[in-house]
C-alpha positions as CSV (number, residue, x, y, z in Angstrom):
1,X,83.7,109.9,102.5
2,X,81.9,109.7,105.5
3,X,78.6,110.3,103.7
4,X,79.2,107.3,101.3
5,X,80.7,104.8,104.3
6,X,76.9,104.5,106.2
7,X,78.8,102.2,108.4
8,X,79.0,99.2,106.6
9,X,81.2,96.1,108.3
10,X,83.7,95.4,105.7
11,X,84.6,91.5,106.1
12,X,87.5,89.9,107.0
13,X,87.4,87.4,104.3
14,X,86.8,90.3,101.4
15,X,89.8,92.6,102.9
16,X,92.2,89.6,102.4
17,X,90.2,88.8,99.0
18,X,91.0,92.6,98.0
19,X,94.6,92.2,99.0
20,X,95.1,89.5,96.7
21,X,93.8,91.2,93.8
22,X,95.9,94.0,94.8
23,X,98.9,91.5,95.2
24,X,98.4,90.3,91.8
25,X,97.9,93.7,90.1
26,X,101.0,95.3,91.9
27,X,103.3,91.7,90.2
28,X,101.8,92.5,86.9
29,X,102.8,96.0,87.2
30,X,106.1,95.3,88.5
31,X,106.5,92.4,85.6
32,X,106.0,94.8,82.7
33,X,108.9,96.8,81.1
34,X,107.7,100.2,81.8
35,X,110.3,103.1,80.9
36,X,109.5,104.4,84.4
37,X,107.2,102.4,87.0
38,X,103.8,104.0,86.4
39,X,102.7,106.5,89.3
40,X,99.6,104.2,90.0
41,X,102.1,101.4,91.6
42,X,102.4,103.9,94.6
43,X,98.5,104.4,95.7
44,X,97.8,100.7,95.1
45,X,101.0,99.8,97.0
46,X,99.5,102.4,99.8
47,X,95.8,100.1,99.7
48,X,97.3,96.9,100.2
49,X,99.9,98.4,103.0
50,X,96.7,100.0,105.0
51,X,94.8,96.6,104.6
52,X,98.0,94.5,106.2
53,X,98.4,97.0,108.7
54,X,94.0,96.6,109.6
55,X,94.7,93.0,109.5
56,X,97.8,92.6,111.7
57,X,96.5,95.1,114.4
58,X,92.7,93.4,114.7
59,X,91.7,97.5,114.6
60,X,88.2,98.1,114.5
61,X,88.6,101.5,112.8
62,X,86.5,100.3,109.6
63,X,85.8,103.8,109.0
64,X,88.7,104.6,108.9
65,X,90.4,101.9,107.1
66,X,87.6,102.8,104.2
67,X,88.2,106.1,104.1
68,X,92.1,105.6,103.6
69,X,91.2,102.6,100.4
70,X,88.6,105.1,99.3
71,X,91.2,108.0,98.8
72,X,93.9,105.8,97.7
73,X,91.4,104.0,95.3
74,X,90.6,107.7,93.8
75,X,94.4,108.8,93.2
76,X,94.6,105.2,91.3
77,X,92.3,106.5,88.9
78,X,93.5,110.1,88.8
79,X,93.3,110.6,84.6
80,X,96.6,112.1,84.6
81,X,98.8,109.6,86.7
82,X,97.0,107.0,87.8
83,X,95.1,104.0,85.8
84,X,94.0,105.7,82.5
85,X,97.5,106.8,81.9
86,X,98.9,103.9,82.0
87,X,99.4,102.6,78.4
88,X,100.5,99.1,77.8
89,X,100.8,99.7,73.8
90,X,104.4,101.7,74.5
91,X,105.9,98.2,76.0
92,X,106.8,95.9,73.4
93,X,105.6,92.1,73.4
94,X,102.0,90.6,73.3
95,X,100.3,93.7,73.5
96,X,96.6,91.9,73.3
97,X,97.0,89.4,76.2
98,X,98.7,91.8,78.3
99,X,95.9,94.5,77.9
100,X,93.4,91.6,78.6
101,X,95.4,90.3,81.7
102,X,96.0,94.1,83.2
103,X,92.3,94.5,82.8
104,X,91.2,91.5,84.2
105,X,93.2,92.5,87.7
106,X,91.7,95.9,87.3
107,X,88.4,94.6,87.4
108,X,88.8,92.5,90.7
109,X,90.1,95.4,92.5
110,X,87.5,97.9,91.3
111,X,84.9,95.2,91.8
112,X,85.0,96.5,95.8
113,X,84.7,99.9,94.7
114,X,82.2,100.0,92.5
115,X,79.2,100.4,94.5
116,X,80.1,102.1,97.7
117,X,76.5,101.4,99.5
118,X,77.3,97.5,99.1
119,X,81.1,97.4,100.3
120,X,81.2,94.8,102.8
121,X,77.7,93.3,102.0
122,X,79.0,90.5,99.6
């Protein structure tokens, strides 16, 4: 991902701001009754576990630190285990609300991802 990075400074303040969306999405996952904990828990877990570790250790490896959310941000969305696979509808309860609240958290994660060029510009 070297190509997409271009050496952008990711910010403090948005690393911890990703962390809490992570936070909050890994608690709503961990809330609802799955059969078997969805594989996506584990990458997401991975994100915000390499963002406390960039934190705690004042690294300056940005590049590195990107690279490792970049990949772990991809196996989230693998089609076959990560994100679309997930299916709130098989848990019983108020299906609409949580399909509105699970996507909500979604979108503040993905909202770092989506443009690569402008990570760490905001």
């Amino acid at each position: 991902m070297r190509d997409v990075y271009q050496g952008e400074k990711i910010k403090k303040e948005e690393l911890q701001m990703l962390r809490g969306a992570l936070i909050q999405l890994l608690d709503f996952i961990q809330c609802v009754k799955w059969e078997d904990e969805p594989y996506v828990y584990r990458p997401l877990y991975h994100m915000k576990n390499n963002i406390d570790i960039y934190l705690y250790t004042c690294s300056c490896e940005e590049e590195y630190l990107y690279e490792l959310l970049s990949r772990d941000w991809k196996a989230a969305n693998n089609p076959y285990t990560g994100i679309p696979s997930c299916e709130l509808m098989k848990v019983q309860g108020d299906f609409q609300s949580l399909n509105c609240k699970y996507i909500e958290l979604l979108e503040q994660v993905s909202c770092f991802f989506r443009d690569f060029r402008n990570f760490g510009e905001k």
